[in-house]
C-alpha positions in Angstrom: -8.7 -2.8 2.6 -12.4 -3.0 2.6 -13.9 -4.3 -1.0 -17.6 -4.0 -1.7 -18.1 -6.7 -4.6 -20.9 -7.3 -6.9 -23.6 -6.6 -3.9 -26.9 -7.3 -4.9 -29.8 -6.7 -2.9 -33.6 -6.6 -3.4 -36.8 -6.0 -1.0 -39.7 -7.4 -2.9 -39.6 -5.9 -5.9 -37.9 -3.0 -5.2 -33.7 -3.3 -6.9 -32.1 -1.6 -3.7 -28.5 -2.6 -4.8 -27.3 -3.8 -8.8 -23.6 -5.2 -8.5 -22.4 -2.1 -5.7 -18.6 -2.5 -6.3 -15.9 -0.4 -4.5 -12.9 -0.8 -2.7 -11.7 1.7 0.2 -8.0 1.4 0.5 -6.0 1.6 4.1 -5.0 5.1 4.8 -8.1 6.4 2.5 -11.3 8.6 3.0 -13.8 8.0 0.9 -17.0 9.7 0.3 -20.3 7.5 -0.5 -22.5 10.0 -2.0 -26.0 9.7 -3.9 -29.3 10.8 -3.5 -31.9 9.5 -1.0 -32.8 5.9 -1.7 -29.7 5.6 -4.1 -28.4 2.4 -2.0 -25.8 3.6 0.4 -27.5 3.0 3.6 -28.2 -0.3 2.5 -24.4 -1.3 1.2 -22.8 0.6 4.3 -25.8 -2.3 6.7 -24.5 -5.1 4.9 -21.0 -4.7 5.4 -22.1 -4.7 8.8 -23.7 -7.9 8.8 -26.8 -6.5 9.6 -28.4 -7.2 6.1 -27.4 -10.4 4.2 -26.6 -9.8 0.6 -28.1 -11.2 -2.4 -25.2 -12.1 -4.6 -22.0 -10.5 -4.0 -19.4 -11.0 -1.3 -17.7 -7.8 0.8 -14.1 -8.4 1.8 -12.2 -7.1 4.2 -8.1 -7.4 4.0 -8.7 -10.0 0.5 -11.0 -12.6 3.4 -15.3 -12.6 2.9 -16.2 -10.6 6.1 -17.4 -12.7 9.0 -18.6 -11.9 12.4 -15.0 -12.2 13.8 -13.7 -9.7 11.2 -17.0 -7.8 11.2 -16.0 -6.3 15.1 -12.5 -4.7 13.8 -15.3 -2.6 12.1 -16.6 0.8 13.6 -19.9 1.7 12.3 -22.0 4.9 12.8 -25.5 4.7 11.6 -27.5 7.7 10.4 -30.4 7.1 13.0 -29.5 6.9 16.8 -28.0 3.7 17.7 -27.7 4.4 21.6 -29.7 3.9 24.7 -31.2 7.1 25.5 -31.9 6.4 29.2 -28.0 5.0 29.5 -25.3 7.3 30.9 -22.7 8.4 28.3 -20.0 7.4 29.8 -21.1 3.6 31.0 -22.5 3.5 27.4 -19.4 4.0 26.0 -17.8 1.5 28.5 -20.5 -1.2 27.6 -20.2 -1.1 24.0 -16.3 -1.4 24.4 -16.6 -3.9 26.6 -18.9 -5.9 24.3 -16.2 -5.6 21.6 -13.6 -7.4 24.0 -12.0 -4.7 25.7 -11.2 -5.2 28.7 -13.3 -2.8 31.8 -10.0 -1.1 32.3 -9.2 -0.1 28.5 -13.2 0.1 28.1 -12.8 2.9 30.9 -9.6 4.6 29.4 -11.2 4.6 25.4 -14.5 6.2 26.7 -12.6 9.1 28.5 -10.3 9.2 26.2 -12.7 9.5 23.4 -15.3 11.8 25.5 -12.4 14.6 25.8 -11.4 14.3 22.4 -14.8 15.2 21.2 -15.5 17.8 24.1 -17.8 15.4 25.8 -15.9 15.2 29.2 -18.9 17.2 31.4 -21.6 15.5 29.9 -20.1 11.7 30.7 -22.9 11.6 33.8 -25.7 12.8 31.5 -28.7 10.2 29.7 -28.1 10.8 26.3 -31.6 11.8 25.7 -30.8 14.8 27.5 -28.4 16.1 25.3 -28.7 18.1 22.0 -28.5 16.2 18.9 -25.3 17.6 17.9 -23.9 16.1 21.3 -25.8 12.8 20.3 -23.8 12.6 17.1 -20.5 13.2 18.9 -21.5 10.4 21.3 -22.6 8.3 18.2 -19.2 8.8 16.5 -17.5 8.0 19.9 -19.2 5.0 20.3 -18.0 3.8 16.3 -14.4 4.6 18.1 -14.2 3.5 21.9 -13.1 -0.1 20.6 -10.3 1.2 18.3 -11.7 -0.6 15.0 -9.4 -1.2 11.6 -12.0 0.3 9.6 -14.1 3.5 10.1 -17.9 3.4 8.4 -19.8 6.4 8.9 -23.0 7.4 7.6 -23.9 10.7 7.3 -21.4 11.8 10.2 -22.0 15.5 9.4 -25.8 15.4 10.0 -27.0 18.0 12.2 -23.7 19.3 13.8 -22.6 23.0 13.8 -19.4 24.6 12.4 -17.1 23.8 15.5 -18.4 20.2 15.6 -18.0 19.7 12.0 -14.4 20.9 12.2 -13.8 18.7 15.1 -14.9 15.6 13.1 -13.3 16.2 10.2 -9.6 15.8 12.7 -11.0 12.7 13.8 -11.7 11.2 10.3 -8.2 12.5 9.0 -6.2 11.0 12.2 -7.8 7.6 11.6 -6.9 7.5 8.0 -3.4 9.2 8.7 -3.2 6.3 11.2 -3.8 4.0 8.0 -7.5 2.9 8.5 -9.7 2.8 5.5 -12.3 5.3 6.3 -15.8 5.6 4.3 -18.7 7.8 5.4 -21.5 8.9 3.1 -23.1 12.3 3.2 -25.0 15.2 1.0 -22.6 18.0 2.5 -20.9 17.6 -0.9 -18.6 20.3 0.1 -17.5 18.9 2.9 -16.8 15.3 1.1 -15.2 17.3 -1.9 -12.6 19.1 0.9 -11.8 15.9 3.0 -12.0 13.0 0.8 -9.2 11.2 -0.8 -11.9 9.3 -3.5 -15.2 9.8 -4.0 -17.8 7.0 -5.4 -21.1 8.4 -6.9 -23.9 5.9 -6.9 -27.6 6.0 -8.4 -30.2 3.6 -8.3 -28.4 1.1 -6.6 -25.4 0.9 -8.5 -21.5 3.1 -8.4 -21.8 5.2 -11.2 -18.2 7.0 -10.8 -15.4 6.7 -8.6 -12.6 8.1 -8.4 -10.5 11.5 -7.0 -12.1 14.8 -7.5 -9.7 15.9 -9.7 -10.2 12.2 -12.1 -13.8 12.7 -12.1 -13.5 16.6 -12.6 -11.1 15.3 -15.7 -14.1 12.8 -17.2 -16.7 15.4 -17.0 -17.6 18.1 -19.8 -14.8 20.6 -20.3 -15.7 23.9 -20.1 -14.1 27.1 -21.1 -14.7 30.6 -19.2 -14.5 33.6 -21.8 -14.8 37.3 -20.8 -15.3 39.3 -23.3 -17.0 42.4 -22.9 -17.8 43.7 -26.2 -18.3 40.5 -27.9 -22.3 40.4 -29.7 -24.3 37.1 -28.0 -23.8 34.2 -29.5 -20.3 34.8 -30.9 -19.5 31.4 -30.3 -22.0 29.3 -30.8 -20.4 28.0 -34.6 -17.1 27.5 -33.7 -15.5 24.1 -33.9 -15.2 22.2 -31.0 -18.0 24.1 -28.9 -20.9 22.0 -28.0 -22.6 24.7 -25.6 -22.6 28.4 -24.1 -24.7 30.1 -21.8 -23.9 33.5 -19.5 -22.0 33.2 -16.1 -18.5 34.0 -14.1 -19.1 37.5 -16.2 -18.8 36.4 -19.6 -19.7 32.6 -21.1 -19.5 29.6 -20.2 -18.3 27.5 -23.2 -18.7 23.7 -23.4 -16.3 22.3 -25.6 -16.2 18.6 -27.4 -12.4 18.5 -26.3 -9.3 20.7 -25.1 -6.8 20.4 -27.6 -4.9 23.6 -28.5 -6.4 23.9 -32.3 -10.2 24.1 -30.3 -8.8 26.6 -27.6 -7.1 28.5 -30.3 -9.6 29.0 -31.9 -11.8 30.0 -29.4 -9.5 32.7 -28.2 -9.0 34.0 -31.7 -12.6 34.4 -32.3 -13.2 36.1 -29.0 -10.1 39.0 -29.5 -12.0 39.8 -33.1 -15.1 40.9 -30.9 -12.4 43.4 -28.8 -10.6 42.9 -25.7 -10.6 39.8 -23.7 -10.6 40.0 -20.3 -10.1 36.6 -19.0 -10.0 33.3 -20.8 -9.6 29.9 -18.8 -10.4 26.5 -17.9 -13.4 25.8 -15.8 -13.1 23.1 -13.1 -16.4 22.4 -11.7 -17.4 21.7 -8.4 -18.3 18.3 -7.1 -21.6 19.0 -6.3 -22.0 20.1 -10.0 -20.5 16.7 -11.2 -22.8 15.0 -8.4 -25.9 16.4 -9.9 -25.0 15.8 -14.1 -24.2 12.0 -12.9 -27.4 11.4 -10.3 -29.3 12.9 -13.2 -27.9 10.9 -15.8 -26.8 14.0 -17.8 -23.1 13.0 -18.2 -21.6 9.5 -16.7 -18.0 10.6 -15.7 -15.5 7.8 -16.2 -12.9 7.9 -13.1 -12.0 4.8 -12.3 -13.7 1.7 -11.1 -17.1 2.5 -12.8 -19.3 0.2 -12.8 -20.4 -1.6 -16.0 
């Protein structure tokens, strides 16, 4: 279990990180998602060891992270961490090697890890020679070729096409089916909302919501889809219970103050005196809609763990 605690970091006067808490749990993806400068880069470089912290204290298995426990870590930073004039597979044998693999296992994870990402005929090549899609698989190959406990990715996704995404998104599930906690960040919110088991939303430095889509879906306005066809506009903008409307999905989009059944009934009585409704159900919004309310401090969706 990986536990982000109370991390505080500052560069001059800038507040990069206010009291980032989360916890990533084994046999977990987790998506870290926020806007540019929201602090994820700078929690995910920490954990790493490669900034020091403030205040706060990150935790890996309930122990403060040191620099023994720091290399069961796989980490795959957003810019280019390789050596572009260095072969891709010796590369890959080094930086196993360097995390105390022996040359013979170094040897076996880099082909190993080469074929799994459809690498194997570009093992000879300088990785500045290959496209940046390729560079990315090498990247995540080179978070892998040691066989770390914990997977921290960030923005994984960046830059590849269809095929490549699809092929990551195996490798991410097999290392949390195998029981590793797993945390990448990225602004494919799509992809995130499809593979994650728990998302955390941060914004200015701090873990606004966390949680699983469906929780955070479940803390964020409830809205109501109505289709009524001959219904006059603004049929229900007095009824009890509605706090909003406006004209989408073919019909309106209501916004109610809550979902119990007097509010829905009588919504749905009020739309069958305007005629004939055609459909009438619950809205569940996507996450990138629930993304952009919290980054933009429209709504604050509970979910769990939320910071104070």
């Amino acid at each position: 279990m990986l536990e982000i605690d109370g991390i505080s970091k500052r560069f001059g006067s800038t507040v990069a990180l206010d009291r980032m808490t989360f916890t990533v749990h084994p046999g977990e993806l987790f998506g870290f998602v926020g806007a540019n400068g929201a602090g994820k880069t700078t929690t995910m470089r920490i954990a790493l060891g490669v900034l020091a912290a403030d205040a706060g204290e990150v935790r890996l298995d309930g122990r403060p992270l040191d620099a023994v426990s720091r290399r069961r870590i796989g980490y795959m930073p957003e810019e280019r961490g390789l050596y572009p004039r260095m072969a891709v597979g010796t590369q890959l044998r080094y930086l196993a090697e360097l995390r105390g693999r022996s040359a013979a296992d170094a040897r076996a994870a880099a082909d190993r890890w080469t074929e799994r990402l459809g690498l194997t005929e570009r093992r000879g090549d300088e990785v500045q020679r290959l496209s940046l899609g390729n560079q990315q698989r090498v990247q995540l190959a080179a978070a892998l070729v040691a066989d770390p406990d914990v997977l921290v990715l960030d923005e994984p996704f960046s830059g590849l096409d269809p095929v490549a995404v699809d092929v990551m998104s195996d490798v991410l599930r097999e290392r949390r089916d195998a029981g590793a906690p797993v945390v990448f960040s990225s602004h494919q919110l799509e992809l995130v909302e499809r593979l994650c088991d728990r998302v955390g939303i941060v914004r200015a430095g701090r873990a606004v919501a966390e949680g699983t889509v469906d929780e955070l879906r479940a803390a964020s306005a409830s809205e109501l889809v109505v289709v009524a066809p001959a219904a006059p506009t603004g049929w229900a903008d007095h009824l009890s219970g509605v706090t909003g409307s406006r004209a989408a999905e073919g019909g309106i989009v209501l916004t109610l103050a809550d979902t119990s059944e007097a509010t829905l009934a009588g919504v749905l009585d009020a739309a069958r005196r305007t005629g004939p409704v055609h459909e009438f159900r619950r809205r569940r919004p996507a996450l990138a809609e629930i993304y952009r309310g919290t980054v933009a401090g429209r709504t604050e969706p509970a979910g769990h763990g939320v910071a104070a």
